[in-house]
Phi, psi and omega in degrees: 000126176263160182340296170301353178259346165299299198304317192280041264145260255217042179319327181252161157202144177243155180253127168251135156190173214299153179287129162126324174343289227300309171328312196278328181296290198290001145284318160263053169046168177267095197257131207297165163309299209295338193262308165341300192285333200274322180322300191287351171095000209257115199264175156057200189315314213271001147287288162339311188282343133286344187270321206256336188268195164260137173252105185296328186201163183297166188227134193244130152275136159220181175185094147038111163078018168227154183273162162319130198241157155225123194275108167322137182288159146235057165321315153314344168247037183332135185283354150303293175310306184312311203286311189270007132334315213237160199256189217286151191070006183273125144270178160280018136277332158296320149250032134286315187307323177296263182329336191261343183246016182210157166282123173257124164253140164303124160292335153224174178278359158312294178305326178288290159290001125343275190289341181294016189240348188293140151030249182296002177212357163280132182099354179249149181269125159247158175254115166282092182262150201261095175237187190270122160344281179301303148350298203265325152288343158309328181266308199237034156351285205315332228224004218212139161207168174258141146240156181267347162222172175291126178298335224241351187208149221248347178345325183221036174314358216233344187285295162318318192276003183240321176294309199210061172311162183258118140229176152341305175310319205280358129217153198295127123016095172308314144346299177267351179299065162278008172291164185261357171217149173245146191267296205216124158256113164245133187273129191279122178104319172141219170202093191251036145239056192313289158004312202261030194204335199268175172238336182213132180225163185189162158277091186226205203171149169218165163231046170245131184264345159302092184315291205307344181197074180260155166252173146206166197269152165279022184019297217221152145264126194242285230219130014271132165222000000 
């Protein structure tokens, strides 16, 4: 697939993340957890224990002259479920560790709302940021790869481990990218010139339990404002 044929496929692309961000994302960019911990100082075990392990639950960081940050649970990724996913030699600290280093964007809103309807984030508000496809690939190709399924969640694990192992390989190039639907484009390290790409941040919430057609409400407009 070449670059211009994603952007015409996907012009947009979406972000979720915790109520309250964008201030802190548009001053220091939309930064992976492992660029996150570094910012925040945070070494050794009491890093480890968020980079490497399952996050039962969100996680809130701090440090002195930054506001509190919160690094998303993966509930949805158990390290049971998680093991028969991957492929031989990987453990689930090795994909946490993938996945802890890199930004996901939704390729369409349909998957975004999705996920704004899932479990653990329906009935709560996230911001939702919008950004331009081409803009972000232009700036960071090098650094962006595609998957064909959601990486973050082990839900149809049994499905996977025989279809689609989780490694290094699931992502991809664009370039090297042949399948006919991409799930996620991700950028490794983050986007800490986030400004220059984005188009929309909003406030939105959903209450819908309908996987197959979820909605959700816009609460708010952030950005442009």
């Amino acid at each position: 697939m070449r670059p211009s044929d994603f952007v015409r496929l996907h012009p947009s692309l979406y972000h979720m993340a915790e109520d309250g961000s964008w201030p802190g994302i548009r001053a220091r960019g939309l930064l992976s957890t492992s660029e996150l911990l570094t910012l925040y100082g945070y070494t050794g075990q009491r890093r480890d224990v968020i980079e490497s392990e399952w996050r039962e639950r969100s996680v809130t960081i701090k440090r002195s002259g930054l506001p509190d940050a919160v690094v998303r649970d993966q509930l949805v990724m158990p390290p049971g479920e998680l093991q028969q996913c991957l492929s031989p030699g990987l453990t689930p600290p090795d994909w946490y560790r993938l996945v802890n280093a890199r930004i996901f964007f939704w390729t369409t809103a349909q998957d975004l709302a999705r996920f704004l309807s899932a479990n653990s984030y329906r009935n709560a508000p996230h911001v939702v940021i919008q950004v331009d496809a081409a803009k972000l690939i232009e700036r960071h190709l090098p650094r962006i790869t595609v998957t064909p399924f959601n990486t973050g969640s082990t839900l149809h694990g049994r499905e996977y481990a025989h279809a689609r192992e989780r490694g290094p390989e699931t992502f991809r190039r664009i370039e090297d990218y042949n399948l006919s639907w991409v799930k996620e484009l991700v950028v490794e390290g983050g986007v800490p010139d986030i400004g220059e790409v984005v188009t929309s941040v909003k406030r939105c919430i959903s209450h819908s339990a309908n996987w197959s057609n979820p909605q959700y409400e816009e609460l708010e407009t952030l950005f442009p404002d």
